[in-house]
C-alpha positions as CSV (number, residue, x, y, z in Angstrom):
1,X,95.5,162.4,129.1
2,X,98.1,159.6,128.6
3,X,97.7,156.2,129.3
4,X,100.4,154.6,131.9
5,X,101.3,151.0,131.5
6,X,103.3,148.7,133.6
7,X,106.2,147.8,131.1
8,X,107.6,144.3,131.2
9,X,110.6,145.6,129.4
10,X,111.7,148.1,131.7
11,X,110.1,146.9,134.9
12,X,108.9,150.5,135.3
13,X,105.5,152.7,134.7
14,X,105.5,154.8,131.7
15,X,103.4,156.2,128.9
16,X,102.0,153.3,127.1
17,X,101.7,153.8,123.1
18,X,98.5,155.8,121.8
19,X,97.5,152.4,119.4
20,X,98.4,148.5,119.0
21,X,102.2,148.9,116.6
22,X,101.6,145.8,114.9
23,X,98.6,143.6,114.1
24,X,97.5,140.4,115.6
25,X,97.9,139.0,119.1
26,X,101.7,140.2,119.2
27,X,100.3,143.7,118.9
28,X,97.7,144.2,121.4
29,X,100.2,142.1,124.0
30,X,102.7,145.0,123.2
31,X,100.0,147.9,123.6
32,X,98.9,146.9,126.8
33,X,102.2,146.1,128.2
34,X,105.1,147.8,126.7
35,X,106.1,151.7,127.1
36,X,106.8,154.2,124.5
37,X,110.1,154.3,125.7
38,X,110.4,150.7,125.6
39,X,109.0,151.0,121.9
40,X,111.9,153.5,121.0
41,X,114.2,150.5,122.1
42,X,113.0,148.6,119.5
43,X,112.4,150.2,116.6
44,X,116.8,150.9,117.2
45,X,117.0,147.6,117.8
46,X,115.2,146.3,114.8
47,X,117.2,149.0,112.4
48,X,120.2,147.8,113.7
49,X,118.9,143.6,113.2
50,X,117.5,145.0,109.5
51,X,121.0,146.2,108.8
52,X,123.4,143.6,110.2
53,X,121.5,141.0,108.5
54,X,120.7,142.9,105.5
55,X,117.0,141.8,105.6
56,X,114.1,143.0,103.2
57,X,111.1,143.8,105.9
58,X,108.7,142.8,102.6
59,X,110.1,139.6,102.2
60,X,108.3,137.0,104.7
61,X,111.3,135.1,105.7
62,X,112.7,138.6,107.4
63,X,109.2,139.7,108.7
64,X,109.2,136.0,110.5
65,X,112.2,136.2,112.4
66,X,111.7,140.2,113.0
67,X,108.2,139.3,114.8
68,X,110.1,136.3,116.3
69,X,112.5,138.8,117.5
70,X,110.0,141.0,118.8
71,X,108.5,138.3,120.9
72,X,111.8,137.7,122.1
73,X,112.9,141.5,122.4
74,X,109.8,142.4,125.3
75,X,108.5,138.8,126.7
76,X,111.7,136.7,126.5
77,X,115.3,136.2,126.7
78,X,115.9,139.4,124.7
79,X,116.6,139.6,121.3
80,X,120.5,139.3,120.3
81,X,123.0,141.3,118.6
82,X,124.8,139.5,115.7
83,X,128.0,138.6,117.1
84,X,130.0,141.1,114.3
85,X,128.1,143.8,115.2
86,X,130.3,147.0,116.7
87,X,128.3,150.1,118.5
88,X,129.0,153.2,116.4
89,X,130.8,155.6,118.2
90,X,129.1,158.8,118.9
């Protein structure tokens, strides 16, 4: 059976994730209140902030500002697109 959460993202129920997606405090505040769906969100979200800014996830400068993002992304003002960035066309 799957466990529902409320999710502060998209202000609806859905299937919350099976464990905690990253460690620490950030990561058990995302497990108990963000959806799968809303997880989906931001993993494109975070490719798309990984590519526009041409970040190195092993480097702790880009892990900083990608958790910082994060916070932002589900519990703030929502994380930003670079200002160059153009939607691929599908």
């Amino acid at each position: 059976m799957s466990r529902k959460v409320q999710c502060v993202k998209l202000n609806k129920e859905g299937e919350g994730l099976k464990v905690p997606p990253y460690p620490g405090e950030l990561g058990k505040k995302i497990y108990q209140n963000v959806s799968q769906e809303a997880w989906q969100e931001w993993l494109q979200h975070q490719t798309m902030l990984i590519n526009e800014y041409r970040l190195t996830p092993i480097e702790p400068k880009a892990r900083q500002f990608l958790e910082e993002e994060m916070e932002k992304f589900f519990f703030g003002s929502g994380s930003k697109r670079p200002d160059e960035f153009v939607s691929p066309e599908k």
